[in-house]
N, C-alpha and C positions, 0 to 999 in steps of 0.2 A: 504494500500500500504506500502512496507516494505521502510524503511527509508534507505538514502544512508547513511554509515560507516561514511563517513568523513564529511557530513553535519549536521551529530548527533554530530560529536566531535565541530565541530563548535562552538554549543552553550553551550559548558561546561566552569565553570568559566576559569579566566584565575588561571596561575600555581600560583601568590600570591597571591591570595584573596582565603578569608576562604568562600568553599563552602557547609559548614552548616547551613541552617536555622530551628531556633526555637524560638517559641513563634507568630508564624503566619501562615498562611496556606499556605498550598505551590503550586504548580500546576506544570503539564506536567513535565520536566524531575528532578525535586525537590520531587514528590511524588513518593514516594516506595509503588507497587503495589497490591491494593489489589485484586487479581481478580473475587475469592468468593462473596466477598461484593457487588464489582462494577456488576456483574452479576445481584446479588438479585437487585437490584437499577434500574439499564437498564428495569427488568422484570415490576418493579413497574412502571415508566415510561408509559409504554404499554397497563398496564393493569388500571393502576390508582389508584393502590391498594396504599394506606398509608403505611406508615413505620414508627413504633420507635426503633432508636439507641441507644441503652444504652452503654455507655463505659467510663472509667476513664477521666480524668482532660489530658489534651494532649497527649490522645491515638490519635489523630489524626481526630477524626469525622467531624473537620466542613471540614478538606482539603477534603476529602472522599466524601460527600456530592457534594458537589463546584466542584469535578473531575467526578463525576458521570452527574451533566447536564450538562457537557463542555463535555462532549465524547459524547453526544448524539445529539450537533452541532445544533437540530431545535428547542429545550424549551430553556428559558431562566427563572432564577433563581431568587425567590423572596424571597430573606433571611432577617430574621425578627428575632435577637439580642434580647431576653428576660432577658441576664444575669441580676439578682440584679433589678428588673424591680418594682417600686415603687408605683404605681399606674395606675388605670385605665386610666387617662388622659396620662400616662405612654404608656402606650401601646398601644394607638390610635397615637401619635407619633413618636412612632418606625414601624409600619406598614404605615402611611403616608410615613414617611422619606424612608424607602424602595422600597414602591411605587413608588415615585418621583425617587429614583435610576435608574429604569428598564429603563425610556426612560422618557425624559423633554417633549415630545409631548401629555405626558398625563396630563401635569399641570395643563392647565387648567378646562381639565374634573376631572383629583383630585381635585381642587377647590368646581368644582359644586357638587361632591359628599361629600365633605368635608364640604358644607358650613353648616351645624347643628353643627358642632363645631367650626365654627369660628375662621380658621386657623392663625397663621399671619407669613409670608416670614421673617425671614432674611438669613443676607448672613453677613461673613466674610472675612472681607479686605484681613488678614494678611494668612488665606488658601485657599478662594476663593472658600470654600464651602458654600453653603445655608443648614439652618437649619429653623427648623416648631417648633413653639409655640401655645400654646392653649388660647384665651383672658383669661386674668387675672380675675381668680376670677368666673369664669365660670365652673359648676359643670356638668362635664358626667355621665350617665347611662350606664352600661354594655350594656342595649339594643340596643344602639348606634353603636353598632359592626355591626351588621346590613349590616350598610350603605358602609362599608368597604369590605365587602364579593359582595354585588354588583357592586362593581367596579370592582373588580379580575374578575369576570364572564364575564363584557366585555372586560376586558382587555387579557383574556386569550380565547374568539373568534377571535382576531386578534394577540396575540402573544402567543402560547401556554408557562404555566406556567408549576413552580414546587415550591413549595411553601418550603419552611423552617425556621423551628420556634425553633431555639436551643435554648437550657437550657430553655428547657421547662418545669421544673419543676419548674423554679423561677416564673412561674402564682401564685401558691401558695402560694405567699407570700403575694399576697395581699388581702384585707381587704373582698372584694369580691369574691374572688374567685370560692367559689360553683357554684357563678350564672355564672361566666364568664366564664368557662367551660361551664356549660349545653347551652348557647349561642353560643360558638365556634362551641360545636359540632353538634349542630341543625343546624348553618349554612353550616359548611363544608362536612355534610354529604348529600346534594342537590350540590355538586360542586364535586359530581362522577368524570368527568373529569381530575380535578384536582388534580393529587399526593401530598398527604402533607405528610412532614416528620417533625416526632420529634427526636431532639436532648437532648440526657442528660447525666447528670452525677452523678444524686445521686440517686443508686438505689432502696431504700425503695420508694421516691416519685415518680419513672416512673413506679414502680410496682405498686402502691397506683391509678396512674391512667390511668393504661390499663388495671391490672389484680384485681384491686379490680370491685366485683359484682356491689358495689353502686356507684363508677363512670360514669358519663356520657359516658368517652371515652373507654366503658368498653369492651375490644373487636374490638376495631376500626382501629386498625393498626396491622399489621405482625411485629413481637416484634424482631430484633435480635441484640445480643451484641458485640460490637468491641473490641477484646483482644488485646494482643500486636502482632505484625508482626510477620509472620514465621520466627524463627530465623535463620536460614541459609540463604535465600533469602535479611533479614535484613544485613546481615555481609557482601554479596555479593557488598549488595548496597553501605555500608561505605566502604568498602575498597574501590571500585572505584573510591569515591569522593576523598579519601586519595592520591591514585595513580595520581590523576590530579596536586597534590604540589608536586611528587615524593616522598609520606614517604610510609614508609612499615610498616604496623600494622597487627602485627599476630592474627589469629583465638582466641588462649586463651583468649589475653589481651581485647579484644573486647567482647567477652563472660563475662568478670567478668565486665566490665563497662556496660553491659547491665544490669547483674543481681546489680549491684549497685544501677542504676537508676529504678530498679523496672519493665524493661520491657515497660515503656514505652516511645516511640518514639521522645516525644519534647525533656524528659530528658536526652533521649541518643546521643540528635542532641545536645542536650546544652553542655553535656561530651565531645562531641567530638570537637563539636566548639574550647572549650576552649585547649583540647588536640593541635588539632590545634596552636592554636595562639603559645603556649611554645614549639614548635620544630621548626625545620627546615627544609629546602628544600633538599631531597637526603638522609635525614634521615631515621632510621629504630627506631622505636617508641618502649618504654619499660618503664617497672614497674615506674623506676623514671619519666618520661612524664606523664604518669599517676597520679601522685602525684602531681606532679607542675602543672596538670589542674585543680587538687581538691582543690589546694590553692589558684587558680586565679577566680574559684568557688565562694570560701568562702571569697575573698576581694570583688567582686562585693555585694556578700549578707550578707554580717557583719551584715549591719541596719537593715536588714527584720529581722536575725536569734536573734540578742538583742531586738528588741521589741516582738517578742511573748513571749520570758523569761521576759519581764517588767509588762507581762498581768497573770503571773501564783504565784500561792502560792505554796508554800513551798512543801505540798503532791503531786500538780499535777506537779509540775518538777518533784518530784522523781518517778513520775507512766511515764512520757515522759521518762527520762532517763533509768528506765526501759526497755518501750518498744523498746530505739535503741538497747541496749545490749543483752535481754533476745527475743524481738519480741511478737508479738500481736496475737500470738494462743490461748495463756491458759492466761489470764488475771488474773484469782483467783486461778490458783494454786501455790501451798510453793512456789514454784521456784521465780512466779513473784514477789509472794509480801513480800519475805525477802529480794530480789534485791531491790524494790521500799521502803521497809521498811514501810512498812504498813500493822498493825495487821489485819482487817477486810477488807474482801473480798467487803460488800458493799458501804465503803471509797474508797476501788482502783477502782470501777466500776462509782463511782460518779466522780472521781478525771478526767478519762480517759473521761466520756460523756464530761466536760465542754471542754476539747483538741478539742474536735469534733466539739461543739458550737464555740471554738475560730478557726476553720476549721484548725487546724495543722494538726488531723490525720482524718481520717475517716476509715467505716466498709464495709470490701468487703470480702462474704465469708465466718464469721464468726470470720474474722481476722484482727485485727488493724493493720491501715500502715500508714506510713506519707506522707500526701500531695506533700509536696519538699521530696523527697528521699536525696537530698545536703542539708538539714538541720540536718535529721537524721545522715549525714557522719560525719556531725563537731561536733555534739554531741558528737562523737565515738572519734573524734581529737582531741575535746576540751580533754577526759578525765574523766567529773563529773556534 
């Protein structure tokens, strides 16, 4: 049903509050639409078919996900947080804790399904959330997953599910991991029903284990990638937001702050954010606004941008500083490495892996970029 004009405007911020958000997922009239995507999603849904997403560090995947089983109004949404995930006991608690999310009427049939590891309730005062511990000192088996995928099967005969398992590549991180995989996916391949989607971000490992032959999950999911927003549709979308404080930002200047931020979307809501805050109401926004965002930028992130130079030696700043000025195509050629001043080509390539290990930049493409694309700017501001 088409929405009335003036009860849409309703719930648009008011004229002085800054309506950019980033750094969190957004929903309904905060999501810029993807409807490709949302399509494939909807299809899966239906069909039950699996899905992994592959796409950069806030390109926007988990809002995507989160807007695709909220338009479908009858699943509801079992999202399971892998980021940095530390252990097996690790992971049977962030699938508890989820569980326990979807509806409190299942507690204490989570309990009874839970009880081979020995769950323990707390709760806190001061947010009045509850949180799950494993007794102390008690050691799990992967096989134990088990008992976790039998409860989804009943709980998704009376509430149909959708399962999501983002930054699903950080399984790999743990000690077990072969088996924990070949586990996952023997279970969730008997939960036909059940659409499960993977979330990621680091491409070598969601390749490593959907399109490697010797992975379990080889073949198991409809593989596609989230790029940045069509960028006309994207410009349409900021300026609107702009137009609700009454500023006027032109097509150019929005064009080069996207390309700034790399194309992707939390960094260009953070751009803009901050664009925001240093104008004014009734203003028409330009090059200098742009400038006095990037400096309010780089006062919030001073401390992040000094401690990864507190973590590098002397070659790998000049392979980063490098890469902000020269860029991350040709790595070993003259170009790069008389700008980085380093004779051998297999010292810049060393210098550049640990960036990667320290996660400032990473490889998409065959091309090095940085993480924070506002790190890279201040490097250009700082100078050296």
């Amino acid at each position: 049903m088409k929405k009335d004009k003036k009860a849409s405007n309703s719930r648009l911020p008011h004229a002085s509050s800054n309506p950019f958000i980033y750094g969190k997922v957004v929903r309904e009239e905060e999501f810029c639409p993807r409807p490709q995507e949302l399509k494939a999603l909807k299809n899966s849904i239906l069909s039950g078919q699996n899905m992994a997403l592959l796409g950069e560090r806030r390109i926007g995947k988990t809002s995507l996900l989160k807007e695709a089983v909220r338009n479908t109004k009858r699943h509801t949404e079992l999202y399971v947080d892998l980021m940095q995930i530390k252990s097996i006991e690790d992971l049977i608690k962030r699938f508890f804790h989820a569980i326990h999310q979807i509806d409190t009427g299942f507690f204490d049939k989570t309990l009874k399904f839970f009880s081979v590891f020995k769950p323990v309730v707390t709760f806190d005062p001061a947010s009045g959330k509850t949180g799950f511990s494993l007794s102390p000192g008690q050691k799990i088996a992967p096989e134990s997953l088990s008992a976790i995928f039998k409860l989804l099967k009943e709980i998704h005969q009376k509430k149909p599910l959708v399962v999501i398992l983002d930054e699903f590549q950080d399984i790999l991180h743990l000690d077990c991991s072969s088996e924990c995989l070949a586990i996952l996916r023997s279970e969730i391949q008997f939960l036909e029903k059940i659409p499960f989607w993977y979330s990621g971000s680091v491409r070598e490992s969601i390749h490593g284990i959907f399109l490697s032959p010797d992975s379990p999950f080889y073949k198991s999911a409809q593989m596609i990638e989230i790029g940045p927003l069509p960028e006309e549709a994207f410009m349409k979308f900021l300026q609107a937001k702009f137009e609700v404080g009454g500023r006027t930002v032109s097509s150019s200047l929005l064009k080069e702050m996207i390309v700034a931020s790399s194309s992707v979307p939390g960094d260009v809501q953070e751009y803009c954010s901050a664009l925001w805050e240093v104008s004014d109401f009734n203003s028409t926004l330009e090059q200098s606004h742009r400038e006095a965002a990037l400096e309010c930028i780089f006062s919030r992130e001073i401390k992040e941008y000094e401690s990864y130079l507190l973590n590098l030696s002397s070659m790998q700043y000049r392979a980063l500083y490098a890469l902000a000025t020269v860029g991350g195509i040709a790595i070993q050629s003259q170009v790069f490495l008389q700008k980085a001043e380093i004779s051998l080509p297999a010292g810049c390539q060393k210098a550049v892996d640990r960036l990667i290990e320290l996660r400032i930049v990473y490889r998409h493409n065959k091309e090095y970029k940085f993480i924070n694309p506002f790190f890279r700017q201040w490097l250009l501001h700082r100078g050296y």
